[in-house]
TORFI-951310 format. One record per residue (C-alpha): residue in one letter; y, z, x. Coordinates in steps of 0.05 Angstrom, whole numbers, always signed. Example, Ala and Ser with C-alpha at 12.3 -4.5 7.8 and 13.67 -1.06 7.14 Angstrom:
REC;r;y;z;x
REC;A;-90;+156;+246
REC;S;-21;+143;+273
***
This chain:
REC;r;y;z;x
REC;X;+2390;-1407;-1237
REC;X;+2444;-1377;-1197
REC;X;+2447;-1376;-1122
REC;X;+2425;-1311;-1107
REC;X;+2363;-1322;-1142
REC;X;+2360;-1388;-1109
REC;X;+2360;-1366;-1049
REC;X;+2302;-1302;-1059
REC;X;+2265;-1365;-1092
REC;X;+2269;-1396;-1022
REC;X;+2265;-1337;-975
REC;X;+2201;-1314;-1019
REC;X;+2175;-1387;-1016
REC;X;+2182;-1399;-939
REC;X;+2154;-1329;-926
REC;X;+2087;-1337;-967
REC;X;+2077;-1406;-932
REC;X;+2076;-1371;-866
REC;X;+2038;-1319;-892
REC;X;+1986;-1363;-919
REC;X;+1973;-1388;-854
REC;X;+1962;-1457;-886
REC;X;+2029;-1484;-876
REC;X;+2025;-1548;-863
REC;X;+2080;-1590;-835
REC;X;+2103;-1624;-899
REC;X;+2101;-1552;-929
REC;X;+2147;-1523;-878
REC;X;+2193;-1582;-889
REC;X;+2197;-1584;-968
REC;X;+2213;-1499;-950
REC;X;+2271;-1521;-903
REC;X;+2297;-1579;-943
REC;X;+2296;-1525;-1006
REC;X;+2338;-1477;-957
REC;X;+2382;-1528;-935
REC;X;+2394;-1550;-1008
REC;X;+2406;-1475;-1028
REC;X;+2459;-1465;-966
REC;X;+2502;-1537;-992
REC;X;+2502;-1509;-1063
REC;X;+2516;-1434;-1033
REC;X;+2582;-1476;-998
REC;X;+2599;-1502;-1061
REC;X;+2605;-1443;-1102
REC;X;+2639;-1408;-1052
REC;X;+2681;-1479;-1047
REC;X;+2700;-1467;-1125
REC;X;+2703;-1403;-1124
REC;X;+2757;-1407;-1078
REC;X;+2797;-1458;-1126
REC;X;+2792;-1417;-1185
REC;X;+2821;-1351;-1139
REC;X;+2876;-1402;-1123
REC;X;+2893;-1430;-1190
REC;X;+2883;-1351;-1225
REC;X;+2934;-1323;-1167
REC;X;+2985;-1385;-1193
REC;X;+2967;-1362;-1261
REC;X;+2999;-1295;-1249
REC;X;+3058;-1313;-1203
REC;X;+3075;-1361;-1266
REC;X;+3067;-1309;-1319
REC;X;+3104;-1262;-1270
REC;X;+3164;-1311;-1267
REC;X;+3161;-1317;-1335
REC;X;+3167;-1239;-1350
REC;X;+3223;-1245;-1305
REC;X;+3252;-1300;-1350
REC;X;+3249;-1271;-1411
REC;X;+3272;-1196;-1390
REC;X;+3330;-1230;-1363
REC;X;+3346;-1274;-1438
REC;X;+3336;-1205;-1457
REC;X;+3385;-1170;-1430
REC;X;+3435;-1221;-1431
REC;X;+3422;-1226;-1504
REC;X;+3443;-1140;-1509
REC;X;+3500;-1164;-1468
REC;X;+3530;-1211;-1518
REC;X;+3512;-1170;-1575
REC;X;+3554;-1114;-1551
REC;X;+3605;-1154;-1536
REC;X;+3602;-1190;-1611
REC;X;+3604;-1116;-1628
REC;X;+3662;-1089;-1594
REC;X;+3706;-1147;-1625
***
């Protein structure tokens, strides 16, 4: 399940116990522990999610660099073959 749905899951959960009017004690805790649980894992994605930005954004300054690299071989390459040329 992902989190958003997690998290309607809980919200519609807690809000039929109230509505009931039978929620016990025990019920209201198991809806709070379930909320609780659904906030850490909420952290956690967001926790990864944040990793995987950082490593994608390194990703591209690499493969940037790399373009760099290679346009540079590049043109030094034209360089010497005009050179070799001229001779």
């Amino acid at each position: 399940m992902t989190l958003k749905t997690t998290l309607k899951l809980t919200a519609a959960a807690a809000s039929l116990a109230i509505l009931a009017g039978c929620a016990s004690t025990s019920a209201l805790e198991d809806v709070r522990m379930t909320a609780e649980s659904a906030q850490a894992d909420a952290a956690e994605a967001r926790s990864i999610a944040t990793q995987a930005q950082n490593t994608a954004n390194q990703a591209q300054r690499d493969a940037q660099a790399a373009m760099q690299m290679a346009e540079q071989n590049r043109e030094e390459m034209n360089r010497m073959f005009e050179r070799s040329m001229q001779k």
